[in-house]
C-alpha positions in Angstrom: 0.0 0.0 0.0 1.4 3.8 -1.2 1.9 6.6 1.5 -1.1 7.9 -0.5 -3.5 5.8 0.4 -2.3 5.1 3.6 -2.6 8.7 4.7 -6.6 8.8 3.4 -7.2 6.4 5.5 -6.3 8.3 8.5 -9.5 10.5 8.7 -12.0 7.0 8.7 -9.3 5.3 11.6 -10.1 8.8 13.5 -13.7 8.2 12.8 -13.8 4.7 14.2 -11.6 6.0 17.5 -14.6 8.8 17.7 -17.3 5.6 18.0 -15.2 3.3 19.8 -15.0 6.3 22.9 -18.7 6.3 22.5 -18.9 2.9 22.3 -16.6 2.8 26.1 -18.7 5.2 27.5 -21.8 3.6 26.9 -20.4 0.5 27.8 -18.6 1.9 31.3 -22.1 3.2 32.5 -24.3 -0.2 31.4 -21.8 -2.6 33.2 -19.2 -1.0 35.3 -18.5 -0.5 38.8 -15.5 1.7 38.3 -15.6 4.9 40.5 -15.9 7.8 38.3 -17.3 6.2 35.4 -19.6 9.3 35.1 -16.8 11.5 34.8 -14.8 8.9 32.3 -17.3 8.4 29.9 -18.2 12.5 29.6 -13.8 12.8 29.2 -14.9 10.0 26.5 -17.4 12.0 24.9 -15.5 15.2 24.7 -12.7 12.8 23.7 -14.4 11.9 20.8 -15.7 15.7 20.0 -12.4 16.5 19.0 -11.4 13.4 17.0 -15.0 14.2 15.2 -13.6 17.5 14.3 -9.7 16.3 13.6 -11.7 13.7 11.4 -13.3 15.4 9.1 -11.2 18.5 9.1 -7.8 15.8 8.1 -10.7 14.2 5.2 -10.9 18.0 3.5 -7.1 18.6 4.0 -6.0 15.1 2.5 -8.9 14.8 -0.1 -10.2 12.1 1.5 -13.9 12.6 1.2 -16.1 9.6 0.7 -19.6 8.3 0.9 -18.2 5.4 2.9 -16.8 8.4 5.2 -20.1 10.3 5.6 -22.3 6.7 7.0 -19.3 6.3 9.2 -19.3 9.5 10.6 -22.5 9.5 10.9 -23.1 6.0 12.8 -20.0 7.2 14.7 -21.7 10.4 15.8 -24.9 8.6 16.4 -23.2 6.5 19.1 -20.7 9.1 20.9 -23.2 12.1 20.7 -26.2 10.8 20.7 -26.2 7.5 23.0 -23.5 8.2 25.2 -25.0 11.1 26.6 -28.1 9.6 27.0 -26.5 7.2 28.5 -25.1 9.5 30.9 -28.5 11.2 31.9 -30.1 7.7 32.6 -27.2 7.2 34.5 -28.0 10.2 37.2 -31.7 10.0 36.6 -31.8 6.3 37.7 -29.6 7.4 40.6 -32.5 9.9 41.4 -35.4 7.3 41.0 -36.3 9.9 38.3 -38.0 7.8 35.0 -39.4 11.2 33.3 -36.0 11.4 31.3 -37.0 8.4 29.1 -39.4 9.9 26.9 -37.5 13.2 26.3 -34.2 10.9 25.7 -36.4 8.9 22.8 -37.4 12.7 21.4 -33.7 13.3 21.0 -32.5 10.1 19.7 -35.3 10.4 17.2 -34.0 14.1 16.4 -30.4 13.0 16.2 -31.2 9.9 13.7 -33.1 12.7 11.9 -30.7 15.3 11.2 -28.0 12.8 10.8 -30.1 11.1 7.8 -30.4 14.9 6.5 -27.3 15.2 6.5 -26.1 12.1 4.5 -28.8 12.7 2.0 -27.9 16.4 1.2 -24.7 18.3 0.2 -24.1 20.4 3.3 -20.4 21.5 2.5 -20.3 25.2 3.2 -22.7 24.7 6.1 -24.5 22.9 8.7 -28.9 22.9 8.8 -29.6 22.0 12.1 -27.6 22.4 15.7 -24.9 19.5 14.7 -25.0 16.3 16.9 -21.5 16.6 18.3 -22.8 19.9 19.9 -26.1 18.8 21.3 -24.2 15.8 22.6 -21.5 17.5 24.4 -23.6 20.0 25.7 -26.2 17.7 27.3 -23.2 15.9 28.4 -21.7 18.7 30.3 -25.2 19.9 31.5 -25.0 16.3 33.3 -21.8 16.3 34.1 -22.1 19.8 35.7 -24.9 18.5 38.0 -23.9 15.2 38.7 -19.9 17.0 40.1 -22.1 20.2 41.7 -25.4 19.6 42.6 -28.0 17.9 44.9 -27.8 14.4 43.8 -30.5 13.7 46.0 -32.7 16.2 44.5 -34.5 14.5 41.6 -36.5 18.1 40.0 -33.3 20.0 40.2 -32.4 17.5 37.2 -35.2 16.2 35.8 -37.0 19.3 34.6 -33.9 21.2 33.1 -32.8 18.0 31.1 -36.0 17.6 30.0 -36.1 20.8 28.6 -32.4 20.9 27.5 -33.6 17.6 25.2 -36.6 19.7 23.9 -34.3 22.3 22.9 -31.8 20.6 21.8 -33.9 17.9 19.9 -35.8 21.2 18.1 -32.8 22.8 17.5 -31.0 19.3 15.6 -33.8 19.4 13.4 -34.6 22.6 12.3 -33.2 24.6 9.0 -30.8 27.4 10.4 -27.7 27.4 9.1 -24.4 27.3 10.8 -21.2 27.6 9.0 -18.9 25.0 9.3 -15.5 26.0 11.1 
């Protein structure tokens, strides 16, 4: 294999690293008993917020655009910025006794599958439509993370109402028709 080809191939190896930390995180919170594994899988979801950006920003530079590259990124975003941080607020919520976060968490699954389908289908190269995923993701995760590290775990409203809304919002905003530049 040519230097060539071996340096397109970096951006899709980023791409699977971006869905294997999602993967981890999701996996951490189902069936670990690690201490901290709150903490880890949100350092795993930021984690994979930057290789999501590295990925497709090394895919422009090296001419290394595909379809195959888009459906990856896209299942790859799917897990790490969609499930993980779901994953994450069922985490706390169940910790809380608090089961109102399951339909709001199927609302923004639903938007996420949504505007990532959108986004496959259509030629979004100058721009985004929508509030990208890897945004929505990381900010629900740090809106968990936040409370889980400085509030009243023990206080199951002080959570359940804002993520509820925070889904709303963010689940409106994913599929909606703004645009946003890409960066």
């Amino acid at each position: 294999m040519n230097k060539e080809k071996l340096l397109k191939m970096i951006p899709n190896m980023l791409t699977f690293l971006n869905g294997l930390l999602g993967i981890t995180a999701v996996m951490l919170l189902a069936w670990s008993d690690m201490y901290g594994k709150v903490v880890t899988a949100a350092i795993m979801v930021a984690c994979g917020a930057a290789v999501d950006f590295l990925d497709g920003h090394l895919a422009r530079k090296l001419n290394a655009t595909s379809d195959f590259g888009k459906q990856l990124d896209s299942f790859a975003d799917l897990i790490s910025f969609g499930i993980a941080p779901v994953f994450i607020m069922h985490y706390i919520a169940d910790g809380l006794g608090a089961g109102f976060v399951m339909p709001v968490s199927i609302i923004f699954l639903v938007a996420a599958v949504y505007r990532l389908a959108r986004y496959n289908v259509n030629d979004f190269s100058m721009h985004f439509m929508g509030l990208p995923i890897t945004v929505s993701g990381v900010v629900l995760t740090g809106f968990c993370l936040a409370f889980y590290l400085w509030f009243d775990t023990a206080n199951e409203a002080l959570f359940t109402a804002p993520a509820a809304i925070l889904c709303v919002i963010l689940s409106a905003l994913m599929v909606s028709k703004f645009k946003v530049r890409r960066v």
